[in-house]
VEXGU-123904 format. One record per residue: x, y, z of N, C-alpha, C in turn; residue in one letter. Coordinates in steps of 0.05 Angstrom, whole numbers, padded with zeros to 5 digits, always signed. Example, Ala and Ser with C-alpha at 12.3 -4.5 7.8 and 13.67 -1.06 7.14 Angstrom:
2
+00264-00114+00156+00246-00090+00156+00264-00066+00156a +00257-00045+00142+00273-00021+00143+00258+00001+00157s 
END
This chain:
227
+00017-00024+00000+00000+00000+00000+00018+00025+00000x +00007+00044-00024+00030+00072-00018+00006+00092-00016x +00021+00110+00010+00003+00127+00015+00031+00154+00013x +00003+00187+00004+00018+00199+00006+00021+00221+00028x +00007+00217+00052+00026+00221+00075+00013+00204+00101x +00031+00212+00122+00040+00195+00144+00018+00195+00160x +00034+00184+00179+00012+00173+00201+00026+00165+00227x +00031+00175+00249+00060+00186+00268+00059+00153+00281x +00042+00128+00286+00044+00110+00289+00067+00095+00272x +00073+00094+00250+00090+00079+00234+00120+00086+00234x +00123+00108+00236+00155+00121+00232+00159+00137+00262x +00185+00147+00263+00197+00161+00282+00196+00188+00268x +00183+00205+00278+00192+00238+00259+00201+00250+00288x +00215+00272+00277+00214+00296+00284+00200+00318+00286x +00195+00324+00312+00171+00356+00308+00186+00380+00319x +00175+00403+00315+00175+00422+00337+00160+00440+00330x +00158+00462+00343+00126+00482+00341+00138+00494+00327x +00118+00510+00312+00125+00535+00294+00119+00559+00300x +00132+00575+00279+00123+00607+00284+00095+00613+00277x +00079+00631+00298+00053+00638+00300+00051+00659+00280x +00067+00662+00271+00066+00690+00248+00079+00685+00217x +00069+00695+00196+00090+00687+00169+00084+00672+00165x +00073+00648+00165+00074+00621+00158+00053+00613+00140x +00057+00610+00113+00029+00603+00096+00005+00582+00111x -00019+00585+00123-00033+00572+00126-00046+00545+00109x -00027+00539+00085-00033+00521+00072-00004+00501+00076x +00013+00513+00093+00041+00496+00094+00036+00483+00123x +00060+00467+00127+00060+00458+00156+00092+00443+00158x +00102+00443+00177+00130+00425+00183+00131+00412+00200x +00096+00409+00209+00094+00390+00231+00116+00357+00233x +00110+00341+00208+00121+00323+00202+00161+00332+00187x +00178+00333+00204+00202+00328+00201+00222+00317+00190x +00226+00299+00192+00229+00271+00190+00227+00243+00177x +00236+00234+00162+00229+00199+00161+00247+00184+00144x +00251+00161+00165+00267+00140+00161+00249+00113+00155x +00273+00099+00143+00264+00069+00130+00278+00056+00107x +00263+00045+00099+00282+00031+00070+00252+00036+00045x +00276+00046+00025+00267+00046-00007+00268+00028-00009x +00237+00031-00018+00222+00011-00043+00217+00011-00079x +00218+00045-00074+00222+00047-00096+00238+00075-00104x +00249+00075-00124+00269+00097-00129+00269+00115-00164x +00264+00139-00160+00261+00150-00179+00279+00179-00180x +00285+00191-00205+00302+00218-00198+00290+00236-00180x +00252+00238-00182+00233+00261-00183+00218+00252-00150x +00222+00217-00144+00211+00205-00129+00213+00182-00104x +00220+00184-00085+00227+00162-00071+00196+00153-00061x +00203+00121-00052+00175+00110-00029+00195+00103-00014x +00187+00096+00015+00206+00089+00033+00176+00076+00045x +00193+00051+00053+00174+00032+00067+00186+00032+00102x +00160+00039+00118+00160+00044+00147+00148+00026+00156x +00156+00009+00167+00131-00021+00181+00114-00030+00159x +00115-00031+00137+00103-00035+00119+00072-00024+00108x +00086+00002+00105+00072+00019+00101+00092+00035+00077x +00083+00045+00059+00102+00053+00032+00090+00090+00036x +00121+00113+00043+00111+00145+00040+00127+00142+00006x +00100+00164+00002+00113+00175-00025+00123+00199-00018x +00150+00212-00021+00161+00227-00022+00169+00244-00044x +00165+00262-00052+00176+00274-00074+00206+00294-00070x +00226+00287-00086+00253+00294-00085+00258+00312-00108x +00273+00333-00101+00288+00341-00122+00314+00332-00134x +00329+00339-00161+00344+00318-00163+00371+00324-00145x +00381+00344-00133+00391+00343-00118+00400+00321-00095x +00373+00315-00083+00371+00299-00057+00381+00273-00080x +00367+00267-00097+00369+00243-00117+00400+00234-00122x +00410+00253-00128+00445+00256-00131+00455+00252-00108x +00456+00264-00088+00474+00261-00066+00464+00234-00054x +00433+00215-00058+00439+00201-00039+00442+00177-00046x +00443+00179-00084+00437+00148-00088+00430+00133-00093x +00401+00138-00088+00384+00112-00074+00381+00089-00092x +00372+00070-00080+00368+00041-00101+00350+00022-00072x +00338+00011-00094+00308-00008-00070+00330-00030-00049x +00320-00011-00027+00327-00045-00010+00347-00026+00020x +00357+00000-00002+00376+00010+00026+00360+00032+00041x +00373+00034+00062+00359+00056+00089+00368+00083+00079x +00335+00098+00087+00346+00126+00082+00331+00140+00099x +00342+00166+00108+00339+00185+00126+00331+00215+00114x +00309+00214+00105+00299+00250+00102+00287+00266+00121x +00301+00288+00111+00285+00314+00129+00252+00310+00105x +00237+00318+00119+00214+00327+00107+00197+00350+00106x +00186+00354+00097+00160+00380+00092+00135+00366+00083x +00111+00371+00102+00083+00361+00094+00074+00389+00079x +00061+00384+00055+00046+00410+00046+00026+00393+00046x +00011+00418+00051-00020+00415+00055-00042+00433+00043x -00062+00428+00020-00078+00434-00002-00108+00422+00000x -00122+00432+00002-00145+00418+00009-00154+00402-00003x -00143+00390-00031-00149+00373-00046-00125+00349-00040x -00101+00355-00027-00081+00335-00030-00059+00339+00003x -00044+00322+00006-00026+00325+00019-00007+00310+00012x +00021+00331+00006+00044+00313-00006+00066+00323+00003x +00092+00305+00007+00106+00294+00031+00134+00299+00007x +00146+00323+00017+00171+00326+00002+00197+00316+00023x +00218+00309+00012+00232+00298+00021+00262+00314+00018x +00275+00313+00030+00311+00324+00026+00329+00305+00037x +00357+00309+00026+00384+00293+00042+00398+00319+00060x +00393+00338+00056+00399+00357+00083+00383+00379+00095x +00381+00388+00121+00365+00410+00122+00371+00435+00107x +00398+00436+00101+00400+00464+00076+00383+00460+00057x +00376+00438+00050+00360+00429+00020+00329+00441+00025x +00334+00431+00054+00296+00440+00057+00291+00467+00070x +00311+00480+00080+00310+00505+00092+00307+00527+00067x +00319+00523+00047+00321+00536+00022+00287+00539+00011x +00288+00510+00009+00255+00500+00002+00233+00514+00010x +00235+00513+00040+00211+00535+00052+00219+00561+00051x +00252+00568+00051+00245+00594+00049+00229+00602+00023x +00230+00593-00005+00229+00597-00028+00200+00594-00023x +00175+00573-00025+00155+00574-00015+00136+00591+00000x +00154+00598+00021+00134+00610+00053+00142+00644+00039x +00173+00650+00038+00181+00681+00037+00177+00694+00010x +00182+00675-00010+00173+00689-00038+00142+00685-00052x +00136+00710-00057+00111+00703-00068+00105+00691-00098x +00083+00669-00099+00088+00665-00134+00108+00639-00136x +00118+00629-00100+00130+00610-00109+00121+00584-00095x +00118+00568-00107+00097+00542-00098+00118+00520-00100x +00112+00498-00082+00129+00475-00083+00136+00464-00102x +00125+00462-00132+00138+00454-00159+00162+00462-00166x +00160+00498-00163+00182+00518-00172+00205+00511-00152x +00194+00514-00133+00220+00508-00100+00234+00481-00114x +00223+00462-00117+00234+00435-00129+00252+00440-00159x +00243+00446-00167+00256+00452-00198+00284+00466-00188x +00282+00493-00169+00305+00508-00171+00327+00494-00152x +00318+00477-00140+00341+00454-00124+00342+00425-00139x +00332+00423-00166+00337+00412-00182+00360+00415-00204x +00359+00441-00203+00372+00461-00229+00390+00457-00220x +00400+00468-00196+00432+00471-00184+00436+00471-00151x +00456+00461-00148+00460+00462-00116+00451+00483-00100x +00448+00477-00076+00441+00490-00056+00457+00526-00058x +00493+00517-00061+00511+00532-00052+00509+00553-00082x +00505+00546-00099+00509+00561-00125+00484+00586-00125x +00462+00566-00106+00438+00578-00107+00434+00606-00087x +00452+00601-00068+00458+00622-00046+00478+00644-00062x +00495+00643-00078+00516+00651-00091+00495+00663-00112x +00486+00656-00120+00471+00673-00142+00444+00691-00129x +00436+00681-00108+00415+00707-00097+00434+00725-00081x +00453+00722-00068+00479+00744-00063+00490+00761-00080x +00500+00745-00107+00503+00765-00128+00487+00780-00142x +00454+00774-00144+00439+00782-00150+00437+00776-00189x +00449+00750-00191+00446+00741-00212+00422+00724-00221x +00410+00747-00233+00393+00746-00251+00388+00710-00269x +00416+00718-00285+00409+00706-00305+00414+00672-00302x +00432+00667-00279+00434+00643-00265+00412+00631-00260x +00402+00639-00243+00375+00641-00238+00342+00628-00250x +00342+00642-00271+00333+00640-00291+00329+00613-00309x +00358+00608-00303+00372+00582-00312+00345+00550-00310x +00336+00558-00281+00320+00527-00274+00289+00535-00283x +00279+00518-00289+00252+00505-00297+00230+00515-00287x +00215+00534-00311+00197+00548-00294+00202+00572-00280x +00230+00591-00288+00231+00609-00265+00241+00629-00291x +00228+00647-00296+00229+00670-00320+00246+00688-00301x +00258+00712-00315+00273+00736-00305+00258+00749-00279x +00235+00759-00290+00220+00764-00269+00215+00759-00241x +00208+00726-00244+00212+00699-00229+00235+00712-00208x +00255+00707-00213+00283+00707-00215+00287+00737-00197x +00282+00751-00206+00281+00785-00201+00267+00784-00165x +00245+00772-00172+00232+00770-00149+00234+00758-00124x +00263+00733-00124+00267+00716-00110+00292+00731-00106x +00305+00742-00121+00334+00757-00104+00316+00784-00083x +00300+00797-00103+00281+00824-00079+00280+00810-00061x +00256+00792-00048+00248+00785-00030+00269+00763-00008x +00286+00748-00021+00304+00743-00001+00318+00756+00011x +00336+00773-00007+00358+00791-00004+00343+00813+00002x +00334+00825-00004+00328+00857+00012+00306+00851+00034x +00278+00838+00030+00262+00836+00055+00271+00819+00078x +00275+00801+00065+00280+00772+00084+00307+00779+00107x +00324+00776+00086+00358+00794+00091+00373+00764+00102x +00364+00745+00093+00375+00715+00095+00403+00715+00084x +00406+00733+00058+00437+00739+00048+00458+00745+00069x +00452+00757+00097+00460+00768+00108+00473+00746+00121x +00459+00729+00133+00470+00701+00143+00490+00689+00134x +00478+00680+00101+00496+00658+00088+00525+00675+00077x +00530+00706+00083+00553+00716+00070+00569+00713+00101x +00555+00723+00124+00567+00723+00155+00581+00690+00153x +00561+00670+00146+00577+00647+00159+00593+00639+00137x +00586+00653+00107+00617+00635+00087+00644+00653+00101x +00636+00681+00108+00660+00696+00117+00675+00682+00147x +00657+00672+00169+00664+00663+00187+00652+00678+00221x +00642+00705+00199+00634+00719+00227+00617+00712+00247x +00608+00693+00234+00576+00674+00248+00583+00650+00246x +00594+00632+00280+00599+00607+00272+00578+00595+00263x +00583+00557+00250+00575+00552+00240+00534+00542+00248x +00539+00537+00273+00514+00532+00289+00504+00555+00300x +00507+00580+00297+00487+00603+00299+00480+00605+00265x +00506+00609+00253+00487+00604+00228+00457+00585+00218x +00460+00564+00229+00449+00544+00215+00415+00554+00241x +00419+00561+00261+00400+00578+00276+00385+00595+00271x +00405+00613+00260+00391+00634+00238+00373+00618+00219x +00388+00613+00196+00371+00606+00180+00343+00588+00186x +00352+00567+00209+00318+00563+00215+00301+00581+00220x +00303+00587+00232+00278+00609+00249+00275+00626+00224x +00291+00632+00214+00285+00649+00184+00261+00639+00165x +00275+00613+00162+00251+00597+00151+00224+00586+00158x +00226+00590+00193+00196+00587+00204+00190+00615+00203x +00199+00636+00198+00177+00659+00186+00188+00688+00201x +00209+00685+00215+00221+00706+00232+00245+00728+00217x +00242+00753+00218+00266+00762+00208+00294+00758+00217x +00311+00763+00197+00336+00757+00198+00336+00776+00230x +00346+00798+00236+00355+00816+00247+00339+00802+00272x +00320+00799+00279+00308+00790+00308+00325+00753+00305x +00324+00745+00287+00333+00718+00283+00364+00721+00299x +00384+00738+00293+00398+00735+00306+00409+00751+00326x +00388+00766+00340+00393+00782+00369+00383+00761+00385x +00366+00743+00380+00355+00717+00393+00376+00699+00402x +00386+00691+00379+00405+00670+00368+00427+00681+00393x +00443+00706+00392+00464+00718+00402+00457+00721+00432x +00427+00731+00441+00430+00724+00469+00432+00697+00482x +00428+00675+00466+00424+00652+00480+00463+00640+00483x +00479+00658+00459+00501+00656+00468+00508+00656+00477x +00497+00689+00496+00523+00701+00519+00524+00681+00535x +00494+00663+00534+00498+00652+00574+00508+00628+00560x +00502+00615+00530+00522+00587+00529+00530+00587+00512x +00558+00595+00510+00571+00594+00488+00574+00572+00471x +00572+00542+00479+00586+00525+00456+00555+00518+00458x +00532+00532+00458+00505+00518+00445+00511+00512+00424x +00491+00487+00420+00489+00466+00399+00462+00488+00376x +00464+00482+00350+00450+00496+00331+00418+00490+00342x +00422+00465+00359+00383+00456+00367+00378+00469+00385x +00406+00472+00405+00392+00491+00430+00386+00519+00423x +00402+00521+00410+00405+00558+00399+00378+00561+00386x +00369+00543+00369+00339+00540+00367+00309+00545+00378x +00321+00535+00393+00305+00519+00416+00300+00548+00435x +00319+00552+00442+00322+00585+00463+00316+00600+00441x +00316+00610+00424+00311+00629+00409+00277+00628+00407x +00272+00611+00404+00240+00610+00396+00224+00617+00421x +00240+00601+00441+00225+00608+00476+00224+00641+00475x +00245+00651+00469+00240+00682+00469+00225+00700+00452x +00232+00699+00425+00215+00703+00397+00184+00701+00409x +00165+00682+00415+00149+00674+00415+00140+00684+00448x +00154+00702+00460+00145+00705+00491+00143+00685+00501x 
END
């Protein structure tokens, strides 16, 4: 039996709460998570069988490349449940950069729906993809499936000038932001918070522990964010 989403009896996920603000009411990250073994393997598609139960997952080819896959071996995705009142479908990644990108593109840009989000982490890596909304290259951009100049125009505006997520990924390639406040930042970014509160959050939970872990820094940031 393949279903296309879960059911918290069968698998182990990951949860945690979200931001009360920003967050498309048609999205959700409730579901995290999921492990098991492929059953079946496609560029566009994994199933992963959980107690024998088959998720359809949809991948971009990214995740597809880095992990592999072929029926029979264990695999471990981050996930994203979207949710449509006609459907619910269960995207899948091999890292949380893959899916942090994802929702940002989704939740922060307007005009951009999980097809487009898929296609542009299809087109090109994660890192090329950060590098080209930094440079404000247009025409890179452009490059993946479905995403006209415009498109394109609209996704450097709204990351880079509203969002200010650029701000992050240039701090931590430079070093100014170790690597686990970075990766802090960018969550909470992606559950719907601005950069600039994202990391006065992030930075108080420093002073009192410095070698926080990117979950705790998380974790405390949100306790505060959220009152």
């Amino acid at each position: 039996m393949i279903v296309s989403y879960p059911a918290t009896f069968y698998c182990i996920f990951d949860t945690f709460q979200l931001a009360t603000t920003a967050i498309s009411p048609e999205t959700s990250r409730v579901i995290a998570r999921l492990r098991g073994n492929i059953i079946e393997a496609y560029p566009n598609r994994l199933v992963v069988d959980c107690h024998g139960v088959g998720y359809e997952t949809i991948i971009p080819l990214s995740t597809y490349d880095s992990l592999h896959p072929v029926e029979g071996a264990s695999v471990d995705l981050r996930t994203h449940l979207h949710i449509r009142e006609n459907a619910q479908t269960l995207y899948g990644f091999a890292s949380e950069e893959e899916r942090d990108v994802f929702l940002l593109l989704i939740d922060r840009v307007s005009g951009i729906g999980p097809a487009i989000a898929i296609a542009i982490l299809s087109g090109m890596p994660v890192a090329l993809f950060k590098s080209a909304v930094v440079a404000g290259d247009v025409a890179m951009l452009s490059k993946s499936k479905g995403v006209g100049k415009k498109t394109a125009e609209r996704i450097i505006l709204e990351l880079k000038d509203k969002v200010g997520v650029t701000d992050t990924w240039q701090d931590a390639a430079s070093g100014e932001v170790s690597s686990q406040a970075a990766d802090a930042e960018l969550a909470l970014i992606a559950l719907g918070y601005k950069q600039v509160d994202s990391r006065k959050a992030v930075r108080a939970i420093l002073d009192k522990e410095p070698t926080a872990t990117a979950e705790i820094l998380i974790r405390g940031a949100l306790r505060s964010l959220q009152g």
